[in-house]
N, C-alpha and C positions, 0 to 999 in steps of 0.2 A: 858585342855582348858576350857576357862571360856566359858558360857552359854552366850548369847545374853541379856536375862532378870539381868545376873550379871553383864554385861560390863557398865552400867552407875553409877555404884557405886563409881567407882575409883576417874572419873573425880569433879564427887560429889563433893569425898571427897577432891581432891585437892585445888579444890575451894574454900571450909571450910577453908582446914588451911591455903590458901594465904589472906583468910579476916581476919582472926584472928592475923595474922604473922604483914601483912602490914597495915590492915588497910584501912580507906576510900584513901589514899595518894597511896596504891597499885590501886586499882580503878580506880583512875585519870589516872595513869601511862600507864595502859593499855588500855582505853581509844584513849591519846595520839597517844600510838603506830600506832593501827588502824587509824585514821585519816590519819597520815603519810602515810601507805599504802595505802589508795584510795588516797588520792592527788595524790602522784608518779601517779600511773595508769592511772590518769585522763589528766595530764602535758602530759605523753606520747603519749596517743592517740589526742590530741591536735596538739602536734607539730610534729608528722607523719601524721596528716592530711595538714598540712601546706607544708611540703616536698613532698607530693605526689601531691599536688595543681599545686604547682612551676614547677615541675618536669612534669608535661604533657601539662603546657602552654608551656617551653622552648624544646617540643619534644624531651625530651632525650631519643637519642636510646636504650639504656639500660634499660628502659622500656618497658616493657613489657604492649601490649593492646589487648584486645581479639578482634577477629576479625569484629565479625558484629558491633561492636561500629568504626571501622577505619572509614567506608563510613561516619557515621553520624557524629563523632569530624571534619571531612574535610571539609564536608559543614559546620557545623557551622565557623571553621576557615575561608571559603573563603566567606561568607555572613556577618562576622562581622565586623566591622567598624576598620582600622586600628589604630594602637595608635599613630601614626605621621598626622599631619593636614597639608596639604601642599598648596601652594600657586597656586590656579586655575588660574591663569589670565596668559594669553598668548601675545593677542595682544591689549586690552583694548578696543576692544566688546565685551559686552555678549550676543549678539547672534551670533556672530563668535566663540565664547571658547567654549561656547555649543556644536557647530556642530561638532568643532573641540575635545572634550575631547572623542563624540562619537565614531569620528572616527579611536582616537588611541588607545580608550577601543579594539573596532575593531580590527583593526591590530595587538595590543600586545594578545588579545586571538587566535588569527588565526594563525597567522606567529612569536610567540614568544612562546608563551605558549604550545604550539602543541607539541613542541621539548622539550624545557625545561623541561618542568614536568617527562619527563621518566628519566632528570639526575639528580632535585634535587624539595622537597618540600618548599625550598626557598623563599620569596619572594621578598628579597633583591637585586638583580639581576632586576627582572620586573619591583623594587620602581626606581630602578636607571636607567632604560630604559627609565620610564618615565618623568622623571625629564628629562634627557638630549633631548629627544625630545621638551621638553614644551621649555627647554632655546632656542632650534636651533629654534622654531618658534618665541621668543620671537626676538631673532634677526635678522631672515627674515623678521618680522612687521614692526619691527622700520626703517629696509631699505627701507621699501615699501612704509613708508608714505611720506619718504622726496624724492620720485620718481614724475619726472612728466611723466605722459604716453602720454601727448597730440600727443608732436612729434614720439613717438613710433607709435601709433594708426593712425595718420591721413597722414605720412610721411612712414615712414620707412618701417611699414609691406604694404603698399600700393606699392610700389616700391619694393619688396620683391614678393609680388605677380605677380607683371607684369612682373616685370623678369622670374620669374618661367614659366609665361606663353609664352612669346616671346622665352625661348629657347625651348619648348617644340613643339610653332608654326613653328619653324628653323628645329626642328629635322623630323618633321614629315614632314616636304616640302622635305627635302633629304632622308628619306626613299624611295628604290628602286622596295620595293615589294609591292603590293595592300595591303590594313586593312585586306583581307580576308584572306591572308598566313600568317601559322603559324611565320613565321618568323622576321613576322609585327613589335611585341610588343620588342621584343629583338633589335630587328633594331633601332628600337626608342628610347630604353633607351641608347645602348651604344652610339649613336649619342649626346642623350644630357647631357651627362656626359663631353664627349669630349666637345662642345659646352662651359659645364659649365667652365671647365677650361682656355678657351680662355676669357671669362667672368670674371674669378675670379683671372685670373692670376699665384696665386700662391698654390689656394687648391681647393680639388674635394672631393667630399662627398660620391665618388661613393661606400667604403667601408662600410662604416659604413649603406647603402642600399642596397648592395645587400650581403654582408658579414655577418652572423649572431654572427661567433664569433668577427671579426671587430667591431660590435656594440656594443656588449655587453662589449669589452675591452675599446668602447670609452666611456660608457657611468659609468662603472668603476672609470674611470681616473677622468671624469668631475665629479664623485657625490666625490670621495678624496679630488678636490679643493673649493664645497659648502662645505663638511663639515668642511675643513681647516680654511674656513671664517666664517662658521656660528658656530661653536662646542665650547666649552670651550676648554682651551690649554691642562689642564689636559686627560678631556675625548677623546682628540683625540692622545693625546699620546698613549693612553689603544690600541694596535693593536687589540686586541679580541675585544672589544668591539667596536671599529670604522669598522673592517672586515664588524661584524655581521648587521650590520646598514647600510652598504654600500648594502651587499645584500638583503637586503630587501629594498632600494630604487630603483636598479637596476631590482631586479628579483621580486619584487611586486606593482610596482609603476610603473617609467618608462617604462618597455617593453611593460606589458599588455597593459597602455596607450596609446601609441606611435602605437601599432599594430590596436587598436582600432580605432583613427583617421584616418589613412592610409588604412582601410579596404573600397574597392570601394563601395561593399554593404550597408556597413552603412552611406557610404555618401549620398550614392543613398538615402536611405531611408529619411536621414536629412534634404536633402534638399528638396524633396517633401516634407516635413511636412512644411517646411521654406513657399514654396508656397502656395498661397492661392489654397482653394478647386476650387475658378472659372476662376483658370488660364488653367485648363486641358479642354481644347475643343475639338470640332470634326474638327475643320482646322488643330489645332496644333498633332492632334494624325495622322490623314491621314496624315499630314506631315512627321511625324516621322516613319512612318512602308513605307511611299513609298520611305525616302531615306537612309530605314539601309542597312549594309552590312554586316551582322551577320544573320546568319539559325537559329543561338538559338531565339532569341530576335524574329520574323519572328513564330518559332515554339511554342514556348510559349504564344503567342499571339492569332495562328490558335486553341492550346488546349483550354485556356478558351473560346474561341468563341464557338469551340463544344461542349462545357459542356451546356454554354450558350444556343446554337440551340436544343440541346436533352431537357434541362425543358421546353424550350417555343412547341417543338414538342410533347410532354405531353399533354401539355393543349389545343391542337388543337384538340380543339373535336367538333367546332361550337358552334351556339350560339350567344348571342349580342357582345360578345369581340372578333371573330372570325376577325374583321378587323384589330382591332391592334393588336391580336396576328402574324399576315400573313404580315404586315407592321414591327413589332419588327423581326418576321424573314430574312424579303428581306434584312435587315439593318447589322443584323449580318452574313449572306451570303456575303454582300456585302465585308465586310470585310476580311470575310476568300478568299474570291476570289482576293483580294488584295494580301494579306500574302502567297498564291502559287502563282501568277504569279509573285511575285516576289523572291519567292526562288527557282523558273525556273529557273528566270536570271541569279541570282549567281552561280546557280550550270554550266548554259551552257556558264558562263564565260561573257556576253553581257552589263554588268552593265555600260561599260565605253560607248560604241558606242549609248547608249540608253541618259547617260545625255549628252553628249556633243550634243547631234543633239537638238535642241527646240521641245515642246511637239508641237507647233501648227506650221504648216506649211504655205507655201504664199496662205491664202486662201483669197477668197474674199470679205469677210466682213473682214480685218485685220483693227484696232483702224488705224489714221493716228493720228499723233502729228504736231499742225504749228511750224515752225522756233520759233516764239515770244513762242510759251509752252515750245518747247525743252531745250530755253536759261532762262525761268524764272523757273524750276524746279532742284533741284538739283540735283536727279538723273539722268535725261535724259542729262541734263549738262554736267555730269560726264562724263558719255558715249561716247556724240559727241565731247567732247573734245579729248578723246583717240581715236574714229574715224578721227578727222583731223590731230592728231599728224603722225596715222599710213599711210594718204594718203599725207603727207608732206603738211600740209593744214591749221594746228593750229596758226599760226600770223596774219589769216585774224581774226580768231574768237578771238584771243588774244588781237587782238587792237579794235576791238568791245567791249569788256569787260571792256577793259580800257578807254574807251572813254564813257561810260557809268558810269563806277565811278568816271572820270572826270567832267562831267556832274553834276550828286549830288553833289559832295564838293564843286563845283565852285559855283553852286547857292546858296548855305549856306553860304560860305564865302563872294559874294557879296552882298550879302542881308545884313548880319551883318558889313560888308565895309559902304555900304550905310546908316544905322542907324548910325555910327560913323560921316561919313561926315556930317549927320544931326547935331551932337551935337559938331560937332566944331572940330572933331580929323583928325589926318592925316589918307588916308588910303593908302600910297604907299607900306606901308609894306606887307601887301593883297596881297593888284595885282601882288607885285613881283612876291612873292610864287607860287600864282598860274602861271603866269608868265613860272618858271620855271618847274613847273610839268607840262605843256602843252608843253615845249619842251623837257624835257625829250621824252614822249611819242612821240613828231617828229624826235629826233633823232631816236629813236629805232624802228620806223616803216614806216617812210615817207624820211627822205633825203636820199641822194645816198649813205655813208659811215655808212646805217642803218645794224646792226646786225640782226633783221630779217627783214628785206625790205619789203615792200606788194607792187604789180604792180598795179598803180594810173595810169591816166594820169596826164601828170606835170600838168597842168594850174589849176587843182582840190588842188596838190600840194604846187605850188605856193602861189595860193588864201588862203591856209590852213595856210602860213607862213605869210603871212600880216597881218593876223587876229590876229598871235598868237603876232607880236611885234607892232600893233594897240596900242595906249593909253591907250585907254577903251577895255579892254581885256572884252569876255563876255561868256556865260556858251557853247554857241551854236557855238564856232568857227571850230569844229571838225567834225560839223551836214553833209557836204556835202561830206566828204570822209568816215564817215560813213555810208551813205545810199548808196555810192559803193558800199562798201565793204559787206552790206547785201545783194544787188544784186548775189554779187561773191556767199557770203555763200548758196543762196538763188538756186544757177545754179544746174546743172543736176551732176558735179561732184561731189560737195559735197552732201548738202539738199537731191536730189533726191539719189544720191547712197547709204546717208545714210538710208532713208527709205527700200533698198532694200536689205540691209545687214541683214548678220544672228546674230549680236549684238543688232538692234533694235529691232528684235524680244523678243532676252532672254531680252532685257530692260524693254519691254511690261510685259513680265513675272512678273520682279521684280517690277513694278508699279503696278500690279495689274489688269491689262487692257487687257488681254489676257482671252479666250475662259477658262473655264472650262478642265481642262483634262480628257481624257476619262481613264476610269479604265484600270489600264495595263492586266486587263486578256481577256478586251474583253466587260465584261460584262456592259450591259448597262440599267442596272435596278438602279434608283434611289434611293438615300439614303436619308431616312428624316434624318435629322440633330439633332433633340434633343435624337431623341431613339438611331442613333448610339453612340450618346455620351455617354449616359447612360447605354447601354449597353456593352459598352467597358470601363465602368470608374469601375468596379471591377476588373482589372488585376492580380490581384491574392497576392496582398500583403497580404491580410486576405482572410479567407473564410468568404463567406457572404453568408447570408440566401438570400433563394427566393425572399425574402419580399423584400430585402435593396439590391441585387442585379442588379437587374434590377428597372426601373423606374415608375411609375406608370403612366398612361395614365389619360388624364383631364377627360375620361369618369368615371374613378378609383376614382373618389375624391368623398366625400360624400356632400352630399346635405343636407347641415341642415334647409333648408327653401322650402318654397312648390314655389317661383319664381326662376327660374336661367335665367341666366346672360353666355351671351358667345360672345366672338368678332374674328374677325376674317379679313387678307385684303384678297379682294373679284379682283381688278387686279391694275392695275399703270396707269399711264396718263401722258402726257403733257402737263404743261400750258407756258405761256408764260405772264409775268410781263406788265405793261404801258409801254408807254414811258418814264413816269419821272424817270424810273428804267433802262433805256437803252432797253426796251423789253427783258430779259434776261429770258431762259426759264430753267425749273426745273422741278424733275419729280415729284409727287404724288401718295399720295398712298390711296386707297380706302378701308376704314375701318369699315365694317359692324357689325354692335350689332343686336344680338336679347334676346329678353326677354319674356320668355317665364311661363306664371302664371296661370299656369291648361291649358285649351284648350283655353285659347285667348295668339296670340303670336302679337307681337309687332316687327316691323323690322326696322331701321334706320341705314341711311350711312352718313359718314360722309369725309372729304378728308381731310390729313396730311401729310406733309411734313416730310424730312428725319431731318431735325435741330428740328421738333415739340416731332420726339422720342428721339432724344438727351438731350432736355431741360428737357423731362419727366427723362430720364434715370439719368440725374442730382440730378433733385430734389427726387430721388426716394433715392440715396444716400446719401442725405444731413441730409433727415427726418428719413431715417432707416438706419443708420451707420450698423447693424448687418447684415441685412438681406444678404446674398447671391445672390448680382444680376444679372440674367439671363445674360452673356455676348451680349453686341451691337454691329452692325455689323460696324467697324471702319470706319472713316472720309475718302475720298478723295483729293489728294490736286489738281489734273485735275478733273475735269467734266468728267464725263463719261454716257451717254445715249445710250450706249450700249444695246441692247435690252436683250440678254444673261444676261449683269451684272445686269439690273433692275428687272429681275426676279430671278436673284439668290438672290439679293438684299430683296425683295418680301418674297421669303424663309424663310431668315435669321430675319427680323422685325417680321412674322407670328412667329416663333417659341417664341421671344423672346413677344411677346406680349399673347401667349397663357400661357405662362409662368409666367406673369403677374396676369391674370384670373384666378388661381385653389383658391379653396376656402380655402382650409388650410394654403393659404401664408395671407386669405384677415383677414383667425379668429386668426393665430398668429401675425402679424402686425395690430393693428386695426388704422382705417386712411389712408389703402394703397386703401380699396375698392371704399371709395371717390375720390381718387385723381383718380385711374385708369378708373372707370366710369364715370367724368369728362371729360378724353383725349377722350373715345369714344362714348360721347355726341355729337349730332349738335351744328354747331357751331364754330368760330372762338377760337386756344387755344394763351393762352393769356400768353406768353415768363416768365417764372419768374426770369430769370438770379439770380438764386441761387450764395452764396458766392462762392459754389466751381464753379460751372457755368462760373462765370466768371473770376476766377482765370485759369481755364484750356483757356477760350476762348484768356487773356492776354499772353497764354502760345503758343498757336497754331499761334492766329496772327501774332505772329514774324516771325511764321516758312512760314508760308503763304508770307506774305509780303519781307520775305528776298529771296523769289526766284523772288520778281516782277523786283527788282529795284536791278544789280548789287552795282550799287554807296553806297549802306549802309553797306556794307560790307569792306569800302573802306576809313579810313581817309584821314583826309587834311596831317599830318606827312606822312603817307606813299607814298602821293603823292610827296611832297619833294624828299624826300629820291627812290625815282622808283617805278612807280606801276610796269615797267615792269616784275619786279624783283620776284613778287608773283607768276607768273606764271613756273619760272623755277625753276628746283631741281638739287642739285650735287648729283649723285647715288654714287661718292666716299663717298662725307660724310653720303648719306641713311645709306651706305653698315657700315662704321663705327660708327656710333650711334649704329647700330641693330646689333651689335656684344659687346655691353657693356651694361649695367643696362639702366632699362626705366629711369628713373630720369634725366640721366646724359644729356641729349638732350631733355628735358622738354621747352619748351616753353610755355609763354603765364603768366597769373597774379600767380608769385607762393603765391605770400601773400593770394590769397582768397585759402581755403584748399578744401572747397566740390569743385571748378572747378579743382585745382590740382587732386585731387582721380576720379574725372569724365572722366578728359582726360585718365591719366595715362589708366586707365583700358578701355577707347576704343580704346587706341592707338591699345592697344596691340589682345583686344577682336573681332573688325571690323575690324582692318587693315589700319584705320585712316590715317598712315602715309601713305600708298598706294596710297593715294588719293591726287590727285594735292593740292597744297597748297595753292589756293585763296579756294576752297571747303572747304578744313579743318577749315579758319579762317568763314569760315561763319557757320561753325556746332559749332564752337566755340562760335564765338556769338550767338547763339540762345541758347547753355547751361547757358550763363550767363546770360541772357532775364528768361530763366527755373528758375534759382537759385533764383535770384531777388527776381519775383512772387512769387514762392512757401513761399520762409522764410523771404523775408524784408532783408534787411542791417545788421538786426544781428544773419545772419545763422551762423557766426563764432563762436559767443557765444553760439547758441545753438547747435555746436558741443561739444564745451567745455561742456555744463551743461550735454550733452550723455555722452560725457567720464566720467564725475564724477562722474551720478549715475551708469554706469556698473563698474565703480570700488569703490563704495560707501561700507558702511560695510552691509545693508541688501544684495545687489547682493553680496556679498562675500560670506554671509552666504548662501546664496540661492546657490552657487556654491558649497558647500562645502557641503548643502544638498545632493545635485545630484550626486554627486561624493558619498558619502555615500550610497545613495539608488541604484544607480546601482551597487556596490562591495559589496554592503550587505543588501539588498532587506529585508525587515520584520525583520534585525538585525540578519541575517543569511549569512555566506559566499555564492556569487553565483556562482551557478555551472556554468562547461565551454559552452559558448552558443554551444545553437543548430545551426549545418548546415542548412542551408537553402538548401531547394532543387535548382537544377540548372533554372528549369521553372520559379520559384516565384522568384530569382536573375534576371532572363531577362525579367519578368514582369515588375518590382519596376524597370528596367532599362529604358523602354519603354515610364513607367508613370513620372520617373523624366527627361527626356527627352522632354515630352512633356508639363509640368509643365514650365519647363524652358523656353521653346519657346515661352507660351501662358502667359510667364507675363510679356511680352516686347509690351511697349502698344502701340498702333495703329498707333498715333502721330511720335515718334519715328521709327517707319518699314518706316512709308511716310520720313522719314527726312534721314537715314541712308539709307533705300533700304530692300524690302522683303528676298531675295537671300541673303543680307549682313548680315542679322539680322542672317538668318537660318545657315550660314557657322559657325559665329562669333560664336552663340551658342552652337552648334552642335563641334565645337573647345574645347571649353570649358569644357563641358559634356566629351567627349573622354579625355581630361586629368585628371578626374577625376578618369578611369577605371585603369589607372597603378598605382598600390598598391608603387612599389618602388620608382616610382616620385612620390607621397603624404607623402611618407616617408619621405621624402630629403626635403618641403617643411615643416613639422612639425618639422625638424630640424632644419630649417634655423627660424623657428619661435619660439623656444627655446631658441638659441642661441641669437637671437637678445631681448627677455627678461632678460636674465642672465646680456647681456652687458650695457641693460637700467638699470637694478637692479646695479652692481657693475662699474659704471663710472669712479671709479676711479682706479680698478684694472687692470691688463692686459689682458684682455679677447679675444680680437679680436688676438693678438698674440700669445694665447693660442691656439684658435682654428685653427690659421693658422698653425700650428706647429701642433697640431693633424689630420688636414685633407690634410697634404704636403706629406703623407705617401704611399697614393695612388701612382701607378704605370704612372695613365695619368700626373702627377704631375711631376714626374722625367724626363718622356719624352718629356714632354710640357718646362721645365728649358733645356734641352740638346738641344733640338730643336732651344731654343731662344740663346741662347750662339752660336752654331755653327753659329744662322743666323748676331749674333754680330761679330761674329768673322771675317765671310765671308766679312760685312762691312767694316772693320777697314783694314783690306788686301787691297779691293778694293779702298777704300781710300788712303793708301799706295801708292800704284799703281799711281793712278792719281798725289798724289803729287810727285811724281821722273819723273815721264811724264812731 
């Protein structure tokens, strides 16, 4: 073997003789060679780096990637920007495509992505989800624009609701068991399914509410015929891909939604937020816990109270606050002593025999009312109208009515007769008319062949007929058998028995005119009025600190000045007006200031009228739109110098005037301190009839004046045509209107649309129709007296301008916000709400109960009736509580979009055809067949007879 030190010898020499052999040309050669081989090498690793580039952009599984780089290639894949640029625009807002792109990022992460990802790293699949989504909204947009919603909005769901609620007011009159048994709520829905079907003739909804697979098969079906209209023809071919989109409309869209709205809780809640915070008072709350018929609602109420009484029994330790602490307690005592005696009553069963009796008995201060009040107001109207009907007694006070709105038209008419005679015209045509609406009115209650006849003597008779075919017919021919006829009404059978009836008692009630009710448990310890409001206005929908719980007392307010200022009324009075005023007397109220600036105090009184805090309460609104103002104690439309009422009366001004005075309303309103120390300066206050002032005052006058004077309530047409006629009602056709849609038996201007949506909903809210039919035409006119004032001539248009901007594209976006934030709060799916406890449900029931009540203003109880206002309401509210009738109403309010959306498709035979499926459906069709059938026999019959 060769050495180490010999081994380079060889190559040496090889080298030697290839230079010698070859030459510089060997040299080059070899050279060459080498070159060749590093290019190859370098080509190589070049274009295997190219291949393995490609090759892990296109995720070829056959590659191989080590692990901990998996997590980090992923996010980089799902954070880079795709290589397809796609077309954003939806509906041609950007700030609806906005909202809208968020919320399908949303949804295709949640309920796409969730599933998919475990079957493929794809994301061809999710580009094409989204695509077909953006086209289906591109073509819901372009439907939605060429929609008008007017008639949708101000017709149809209007009359959608009032049906809802008339069958719900039917179902719950035929209910056989009290609200307190269990068996109540079932009673009442299958009632008004059954109902709806006699309504709706051929379909009932009842499945698809109280069936849950029903619903979900209906809602199934109808999202197959939107996608059929909205989808491309291809994409809805794709079955997997239409399934998939169907169930996520059905089971992430619709259902959750639809449970949502129908949820009673969350209405409860909604609509308390809907109401102002100074609709919740202490009338309307003692209203509502003294006529519930729920232990829960009762129970929940006695909890917070006790929580309530345990902090304020804490801080009973004496001391300067020792009086309003012991004042805040009697208040909330008061209460709880409410809330057991009356879940005494319910439990020992007594609730009925307690309301039907009157709280106030024949005692001897009872208010009297004259003849002339009873006929110019129109609830006692009401009343002694259905008193003389039930003593067969109603024709005398019916031709009194009528002869009093004869009376008005005639002198209008001849008055405007008589300017025509001036300027040269004929006026036979006048006289005719009146002519014959003066006999009319004698046929029907003065000659012998009269349908309701009144007992005259003839020669009063007689004289009445000469008058009426005299030449010169004149306004006064009817004067002397009407001052009969008020003697009749005027006698011991009627006038006097109505005073002694146990209707004008509950009448007194409903006017307001009636004693104070004593606490049902007995107790008779006074409640101030602001602290139990205050201390019952945390019902437990939040917890609230000590601080924000309870109220603070006016000694509680800080004093940022070394003078304070306090007023206060000190008692009430009588005065009585000139003569040039007819001496008319009014009460007064005496309004004490002191001002107190180190050790010198200052005292001054001054005296105000109840229209003096009105004007103030006006202007208090006009100048501070924000402010939250302390509720007034409402208008009167009788006079009442009641000694009871004037200091309950006294009460209610002192609170609202102390509430007035705190120094933190005078440092956050600056300019309320002036005006307020103005009112209770010496001195005459000087009216400002504020805009709104006098828009409410043009609003109340009517209501005032329409009880003075029947005749305005009363055209010269309808004198033609019978006054008799207002007074009577067919109960066949009551009974058959109130068995079909409100709409269908709508009377009155349908062309003005706010008085269409005003009646519709008291028809059916107050019972409207319940009420004699000269009443109705007169609450009639005073809504349109309301409407006038309030908007002018073109409240039409500015419903239109409301429809526009809640269907504008910012409220679009802004819907489409809300809808985003609550399903995905902070851009995070929300979790399933929390239950509420049962106490803090019957709290929030309590408080929008009472919300409800206290934002039906004062004006309106005087025109409609206290008792009517509270049933009407308290109606309302309770059909709010059954989750499967809210159900069936968010259905009927779907479906009547879908049909405003696609007018020209078959919709309404669609849904008749999915809701004919029902069982009340096939028995309701077998029913009407057999009863056709039974017809066509009986007719038979008669014809071979």
């Amino acid at each position: 073997m060769l050495s180490l030190e010999e081994g380079w010898k060889w190559p040496a020499l090889a080298l030697f003789l290839f230079l010698v052999t070859f030459g510089s040309v060997g040299l080059l050669s070899l050279g060459y060679v080498i070159c060749i081989l590093i290019g190859g090498m370098v080509m190589t690793f070049y274009h295997g780096r190219q291949l393995s580039q490609s090759a892990l952009q296109m995720e070829l599984p056959d590659l191989p990637r080590s692990k901990p780089g998996v997590l980090t290639v992923v996010n980089k894949m799902e954070s880079s920007p795709k290589g397809k640029n796609f077309d954003r625009r939806m509906t041609g807002a950007s700030v609806i495509d906005e909202a809208l792109h968020e919320v399908l990022t949303y949804a295709i992460r949640d309920y796409i992505k969730s599933w998919y990802r475990q079957v493929s790293d794809h994301d061809g699949f999710v580009l094409d989800i989204r695509q077909c989504v953006q086209k289906l909204t591109i073509t819901f947009a372009s439907r939605t624009k060429d929609v008008d919603w007017m008639p949708f909005f101000s017709q149809r769901l209007v009359d959608d609701f009032a049906s809802h609620l008339r069958l719900y007011r039917r179902a719950r009159d035929g209910a056989t068991v009290p609200p307190t048994d269990e068996l109540y709520q079932e009673q009442v829905q299958s009632a008004f399914f059954d109902l709806e079907v006699a309504m709706e003739k051929d379909k009932c909804r009842d499945l698809v509410c109280l069936d849950p697979e029903a619903e979900k098969q209906y809602l199934q079906n109808l999202s197959e015929v939107l996608l059929f209209l909205l989808l491309p023809p291809d994409d809805f071919q794709n079955k997997t891909f239409r399934y998939i989109l169907r169930e996520v409309l059905v089971n992430g869209i619709f259902i959750p939604t639809i449970e949502l709205l129908s949820d009673p809780d969350y209405l409860n809640q909604y609509i308390a937020w809907l109401c102002k915070d100074g609709s919740f008072t202490n009338e309307s709350f003692l209203t509502v816990i003294k006529s519930s018929h729920l232990v829960g609602e009762l129970e929940a109420v006695k909890e917070i109270t006790e929580q309530n009484i345990a902090k304020w029994r804490s801080r009973d330790t004496g001391g300067a606050d020792d009086a309003v602490i012991k004042q805040k307690l009697n208040s909330l005592l008061f209460v709880k002593n409410i809330c057991e005696g009356r879940i005494r009553r319910i439990q020992e069963g007594s609730l009925d025999d307690i309301e039907e009796a009157p709280d106030i008995c024949r005692a001897k201060n009872i208010f009297v009312l004259s003849l002339d009040e009873i006929i110019e107001n129109n609830i006692a109207l009401a009343v002694f109208i259905e008193f003389m009907t039930n003593v067969c007694g109603q024709q005398y006070l019916f031709f009194y009515l009528n002869v009093e709105g004869f009376r008005t038209a005639a002198g209008q008419q001849i008055l405007d007769a008589q300017q025509r005679a001036m300027n040269g015209m004929s006026t036979e045509a006048d006289l005719e008319s009146l002519r014959r609406a003066a006999m009319i009115i004698y046929d029907q209650y003065l000659s012998d062949k009269a349908s309701s006849r009144i007992k005259l003597e003839s020669d009063i008779v007689k004289r009445t007929l000469q008058k009426i075919k005299n030449k010169n017919i004149a306004e006064d021919l009817f004067d002397e058998a009407q001052s009969k006829v008020y003697q009749i009404l005027h006698s011991e059978q009627y006038y006097e028995a109505f005073l002694q009836s146990n209707v004008y008692l509950k009448m007194l009630q409903e006017m307001g005119l009636s004693k104070p009710d004593k606490p049902e448990d007995g107790d008779t310890s006074s409640l101030d009025e602001d602290a139990s409001t205050k201390s019952v206005a945390s019902l437990g929908m939040e917890d609230s600190s000590e601080e924000t719980s309870l109220p603070r007392s006016r000694s509680d307010s800080p004093v940022t000045t070394d003078t304070a200022i306090t007023a206060f009324i000190s008692q009430t009075g009588m005065m009585k007006e000139s003569d040039k005023n007819s001496g008319k007397t009014y009460a007064v109220f005496a309004v004490r200031a002191t001002k107190t600036s180190g050790d010198e105090e200052e005292v001054s009184e001054t005296y105000r009228r109840y229209s003096d805090f009105h004007d103030l309460h006006m202007l208090i609104q006009e100048k501070f739109p924000d402010f939250q103002c302390p509720p007034l104690p409402g208008k009167t439309i009788v006079k009442n110098m009641n000694k009871d009422f004037l200091e309950k009366r006294k009460k209610s001004l002192n609170t609202y005037l102390m509430n007035l005075m705190k120094q933190e309303v005078w440092i956050k309103y600056p300019g309320m301190k002036e005006l307020v120390l103005k009112f209770v300066a010496p001195g005459l206050w000087e009216k400002h009839k504020s805009e709104l002032a006098r828009k409410m005052d043009t609003i109340v006058n009517p209501i005032r004046s329409s009880v003075k004077t029947v005749g305005r309530a009363v055209s010269t047409d309808s004198l033609v045509d019978g006054l008799g006629k207002v007074f009577k009602s067919d109960s066949n056709d009551r009974r058959a209107l109130d068995s079909g849609k409100v709409a269908d038996g709508l009377d009155g201007d349908a062309d003005n649309i706010p008085l269409r949506v005003m009646l519709l909903l008291m028809d059916e809210v107050y019972d409207l129709r319940e009420k004699n039919t000269w009443l109705r035409r007169r609450i009639v006119a005073v809504l349109k007296q309301l409407i006038k004032v309030t908007f002018g001539d073109s409240i039409n248009k500015k419903i239109v301008d409301y429809v526009e901007f809640m269907t504008s594209a910012e409220q679009m976006a802004e819907y489409v916000r809300k809808f985003r934030d609550s399903f995905w709060p902070a851009g995070s799916l929300a979790e399933p709400r929390v239950q509420r406890d049962v106490h803090t449900k019957m709290r929030t029931r309590v408080l929008c109960k009472a919300k409800m009540l206290g934002s039906v203003s004062d004006d309106f109880r005087h025109l409609m009736g206290t008792d009517t206002i509270r049933i009407g309401t308290s109606r309302m509210f309770d059909m709010f509580q059954h989750q499967k009738l809210n159900k069936r109403f968010v259905y009927v309010f779907l479906e009547g979009v879908i049909i405003t959306l696609f007018p020209q498709n078959k919709f309404p035979e669609l849904f008749t055809r999915l809701h004919s499926r029902s069982d009340r459906v096939v028995n309701h069709i077998a029913k009407m067949k057999e009863k056709n059938a039974d017809s066509s026999e009986s007719g038979a019959r008669k014809r071979r007879r």
